[in-house]
C-alpha positions in Angstrom: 96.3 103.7 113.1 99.2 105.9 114.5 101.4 106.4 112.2 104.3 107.2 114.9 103.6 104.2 116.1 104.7 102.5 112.8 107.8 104.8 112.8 108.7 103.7 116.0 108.9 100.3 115.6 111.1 100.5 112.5 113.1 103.0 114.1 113.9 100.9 116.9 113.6 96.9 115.2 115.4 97.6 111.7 118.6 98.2 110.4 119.4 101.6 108.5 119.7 100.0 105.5 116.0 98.8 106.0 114.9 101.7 107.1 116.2 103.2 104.0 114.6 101.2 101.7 111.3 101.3 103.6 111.0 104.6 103.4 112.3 105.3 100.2 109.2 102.4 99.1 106.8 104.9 101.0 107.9 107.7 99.0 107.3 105.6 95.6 104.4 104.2 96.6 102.6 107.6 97.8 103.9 109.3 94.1 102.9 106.6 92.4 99.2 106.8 94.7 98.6 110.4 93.6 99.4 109.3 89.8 96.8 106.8 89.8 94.4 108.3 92.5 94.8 105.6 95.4 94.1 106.0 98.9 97.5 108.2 100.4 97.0 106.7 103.7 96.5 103.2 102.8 99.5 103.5 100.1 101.4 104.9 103.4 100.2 101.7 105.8 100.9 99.2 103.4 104.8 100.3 102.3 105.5 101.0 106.2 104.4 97.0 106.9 105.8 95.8 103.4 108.9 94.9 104.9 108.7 95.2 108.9 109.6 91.6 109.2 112.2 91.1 106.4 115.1 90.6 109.1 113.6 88.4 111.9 115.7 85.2 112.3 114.8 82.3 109.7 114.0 80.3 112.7 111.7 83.1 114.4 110.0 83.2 111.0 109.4 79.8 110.1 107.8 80.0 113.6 105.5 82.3 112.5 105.0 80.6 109.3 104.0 77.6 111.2 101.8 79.1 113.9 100.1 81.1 111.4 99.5 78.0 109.1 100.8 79.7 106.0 102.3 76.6 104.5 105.2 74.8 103.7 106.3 76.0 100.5 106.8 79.7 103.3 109.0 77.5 105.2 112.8 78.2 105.2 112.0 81.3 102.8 112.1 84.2 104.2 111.7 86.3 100.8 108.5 84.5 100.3 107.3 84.6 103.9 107.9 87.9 105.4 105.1 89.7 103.5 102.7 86.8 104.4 104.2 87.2 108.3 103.3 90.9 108.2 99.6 91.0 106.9 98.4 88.5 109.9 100.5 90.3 112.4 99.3 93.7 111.2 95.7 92.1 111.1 96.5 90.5 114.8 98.2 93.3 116.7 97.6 96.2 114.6 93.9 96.0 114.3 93.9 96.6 110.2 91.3 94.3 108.6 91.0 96.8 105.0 91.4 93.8 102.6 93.8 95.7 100.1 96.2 96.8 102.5 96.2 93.3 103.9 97.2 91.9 100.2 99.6 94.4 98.9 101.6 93.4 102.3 101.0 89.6 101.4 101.5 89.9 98.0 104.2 92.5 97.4 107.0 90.1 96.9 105.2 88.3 94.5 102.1 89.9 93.3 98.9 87.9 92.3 96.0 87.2 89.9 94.3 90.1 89.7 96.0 92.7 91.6 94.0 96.2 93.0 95.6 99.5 92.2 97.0 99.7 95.4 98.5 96.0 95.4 100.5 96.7 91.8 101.7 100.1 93.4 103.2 98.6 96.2 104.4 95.6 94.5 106.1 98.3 92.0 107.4 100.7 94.6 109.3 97.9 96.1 110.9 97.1 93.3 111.9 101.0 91.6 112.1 102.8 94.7 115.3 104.8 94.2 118.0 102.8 96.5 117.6 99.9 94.1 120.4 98.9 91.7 120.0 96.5 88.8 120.0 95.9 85.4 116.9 97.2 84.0 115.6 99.3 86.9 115.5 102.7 85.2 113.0 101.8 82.1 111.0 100.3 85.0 111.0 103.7 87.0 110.0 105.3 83.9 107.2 102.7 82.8 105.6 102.4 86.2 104.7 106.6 86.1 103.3 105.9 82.6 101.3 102.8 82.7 100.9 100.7 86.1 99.9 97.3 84.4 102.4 97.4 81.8 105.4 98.2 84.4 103.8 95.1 86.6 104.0 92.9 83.1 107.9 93.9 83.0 108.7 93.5 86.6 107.1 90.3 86.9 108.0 89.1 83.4 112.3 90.3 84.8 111.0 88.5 88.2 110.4 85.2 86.5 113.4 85.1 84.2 115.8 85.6 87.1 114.3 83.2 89.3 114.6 80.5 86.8 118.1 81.3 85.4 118.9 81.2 89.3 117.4 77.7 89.5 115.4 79.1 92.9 111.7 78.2 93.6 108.9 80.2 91.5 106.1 80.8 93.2 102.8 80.2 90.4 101.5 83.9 92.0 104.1 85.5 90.2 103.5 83.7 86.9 99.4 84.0 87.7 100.0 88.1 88.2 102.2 88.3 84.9 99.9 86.5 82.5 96.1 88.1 83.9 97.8 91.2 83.0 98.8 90.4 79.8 95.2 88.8 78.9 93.7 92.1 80.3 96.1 94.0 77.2 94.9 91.5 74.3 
């Protein structure tokens, strides 16, 4: 896999503020990789693809949600769906088939039940890389170089709070991720 490949097409598809963030996610996610003694090169792949196809058109998307047979709950969502988007495509036209790469793509938005190393490190960067702004962000920066699991318990815990005081849709992987990690700390 050529990297400048990858560079290219989110120099030439994204906008800056995309860009940005993308990068600034690789940066996390390769410090946070040499912490906890993941793969470099698959921590690299998986936070260039994270977001490749974050700003293709709702429509384009829910085409791709549809063709891909990724379900209707994808439809219409394009925070949910993008990450799901990327890991076939990356799988179709970019060749990768390593199955950890494929699911911190697929699952970075959300996380899962029983996340790998590399999966909670990308689902982490995404969230604490330093462009981001919230309430709450810098104890997660600090927890997520201390402990991975615990940071993923606070990020998904924060996750799940705000999309129920928004009234938005949940998706049960979130809840799933949050509550295997906390029976893994009992």
């Amino acid at each position: 896999m050529k990297m400048d490949y990858i560079n290219n097409y989110i120099e030439k598809n994204l906008s800056e503020k995309r860009k940005r963030h993308i990068y600034a996610v690789k940066d996390t996610a390769l410090k946070l990789a040499s912490l906890y003694g993941v793969d470099l090169e698959k921590a690299e792949i998986a936070a260039l693809f994270h977001d490749m196809f974050r700003e293709i058109s709702l429509h384009e998307m829910n085409e791709y949600v549809k063709q891909f047979n990724l379900g209707s709950k994808y439809l219409n969502n394009r925070n949910l769906a993008h990450g799901k988007v990327a890991a076939v495509i990356m799988t179709k036209d970019y060749g990768i088939t390593d199955e950890d790469i494929l699911n911190a793509v697929s699952y970075h938005t959300t996380g899962r039940l029983n996340m790998s190393q590399l999966e909670k490190i990308i689902y982490l960067a995404d969230a604490i890389e330093p462009n981001r702004e919230y309430p709450g962000v810098e104890e997660l920066r600090k927890a997520a170089f201390v402990n991975l699991d615990q940071a993923c318990i606070l990020s998904l815990s924060r996750t799940i709070d705000y999309v129920k005081s928004q009234n938005l849709f949940l998706d049960e992987d979130t809840v799933e991720a949050r509550d295997y990690l906390k029976r893994l700390k009992i």
